[in-house]
N, C-alpha and C positions, 0 to 999 in steps of 0.2 A: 917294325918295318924299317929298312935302310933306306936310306936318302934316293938312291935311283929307283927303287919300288916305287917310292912315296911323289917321287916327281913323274914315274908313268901313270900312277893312278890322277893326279893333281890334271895332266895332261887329256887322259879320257874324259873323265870330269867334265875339262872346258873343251874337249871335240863335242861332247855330246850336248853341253850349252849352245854351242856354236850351230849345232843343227838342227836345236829346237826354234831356235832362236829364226833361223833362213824356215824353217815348217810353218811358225807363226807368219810367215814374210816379213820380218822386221830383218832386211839383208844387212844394213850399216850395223843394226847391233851385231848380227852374226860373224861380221867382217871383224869389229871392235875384240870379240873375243878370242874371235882365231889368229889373231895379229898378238897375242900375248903367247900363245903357243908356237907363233911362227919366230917369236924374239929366241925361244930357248932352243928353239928345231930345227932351224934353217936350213935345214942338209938334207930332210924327208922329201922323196916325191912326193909322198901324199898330202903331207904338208904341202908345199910349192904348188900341186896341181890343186889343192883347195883353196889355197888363194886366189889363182885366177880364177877357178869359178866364183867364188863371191865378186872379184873385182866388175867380171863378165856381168855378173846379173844385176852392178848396180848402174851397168851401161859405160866402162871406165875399159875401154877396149885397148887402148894404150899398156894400160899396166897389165890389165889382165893378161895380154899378150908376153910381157917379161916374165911373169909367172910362171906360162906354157911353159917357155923358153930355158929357165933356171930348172923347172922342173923334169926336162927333158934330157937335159946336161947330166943327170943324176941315172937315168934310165932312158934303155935306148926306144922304150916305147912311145913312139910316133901317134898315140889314142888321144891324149889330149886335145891335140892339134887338130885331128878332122875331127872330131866333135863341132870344136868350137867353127872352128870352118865351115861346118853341116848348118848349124845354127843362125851364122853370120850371112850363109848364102839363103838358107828360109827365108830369114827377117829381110829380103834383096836389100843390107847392108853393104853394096856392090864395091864402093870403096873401100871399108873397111877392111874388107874380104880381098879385095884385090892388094891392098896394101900388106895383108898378112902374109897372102899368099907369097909376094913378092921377096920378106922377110924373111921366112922360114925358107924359099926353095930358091932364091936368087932371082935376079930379073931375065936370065935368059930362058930358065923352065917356068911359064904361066899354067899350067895344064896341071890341074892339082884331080888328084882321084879321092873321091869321096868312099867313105866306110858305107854310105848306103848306096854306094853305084853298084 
């Protein structure tokens, strides 16, 4: 097996540690592991949008938001975003949600459309 096989397999490996890991609910270890995949990947949406959601789920809405964010720069898919948005507006997280919104769309657009409107 050549070295880039050997570091995608190495990489599956610890995604699927990482998601045992958030299924146990133990989020900081799943974070811990994905953070070793995120040193050699940094350039993956999928990567980058699984960051934020561990960030997200360990209630770290700051970072998880740069996540979104890096991860969005990579691909023009705008999912991430109303997700978390979706989420942020359930949880009446009012602030937090209005701050994101504010971040993502500018302060002159407040009017954000939801994936489940």
């Amino acid at each position: 097996m050549n070295s880039v096989s050997r570091q995608r397999v190495l990489r599956e490996e610890r995604w699927e540690e990482s998601r045992m890991a958030e299924n146990r609910g133990d989020i900081l270890a799943a974070l811990n592991i994905h953070r070793r995949i995120l040193s050699e990947e940094s350039s993956s949406y999928a990567v980058l949008a699984r960051a934020g959601w561990l960030y997200y789920r360990l209630g770290l809405y700051e970072i998880s938001l740069r996540y979104y964010k890096l991860a969005c720069t990579i691909s023009n898919e705008a999912g991430p975003f109303y997700r978390i948005m979706d989420r942020l507006s359930e949880q009446t997280e009012s602030d937090m949600f209005a701050k994101m919104a504010e971040s993502i769309y500018g302060a002159e657009n407040k009017t954000i459309r939801s994936v489940a409107a």
